[in-house]
C-alpha positions, 0 to 999 in steps of 0.5 A: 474458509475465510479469506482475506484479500490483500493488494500490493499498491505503489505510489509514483510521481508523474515521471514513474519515480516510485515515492512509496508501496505497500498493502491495501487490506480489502477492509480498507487500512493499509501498511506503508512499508517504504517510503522514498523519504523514509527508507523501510518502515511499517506505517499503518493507516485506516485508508488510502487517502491518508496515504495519499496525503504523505507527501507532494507529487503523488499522481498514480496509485498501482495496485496488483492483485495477490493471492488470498491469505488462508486462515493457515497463513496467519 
């Protein structure tokens, strides 16, 4: 069975405030699907340092680990 892996990640500033969140894909591209400057979107970039140059303020990066995505689930 092939599985893919996909963690949810959240961006805050060094107060907590939340800036953005989204997916990160074990192959490495990630899916924005809010920004705090933005509202709701479905932006895709090809790695985690592309997102982390979205704006000023970054200082923590949060990942949660979620259940493996089946072939069924696609």
């Amino acid at each position: 069975m092939n599985t893919k892996r996909r963690r949810l990640f959240q961006l805050e500033d060094t107060d907590g405030k939340k800036l953005a969140h989204g997916v990160l894909y074990d192959e490495g591209n990630v899916q924005v699907l809010w920004r705090v400057d933005r509202g709701y979107t479905a932006e895709q970039y090809a790695s985690l340092n592309l997102v982390l140059d979205l704006m000023p303020g970054i200082t923590v990066l949060r990942l949660e680990d979620t259940e493996p995505e089946s072939e069924n689930d696609k």
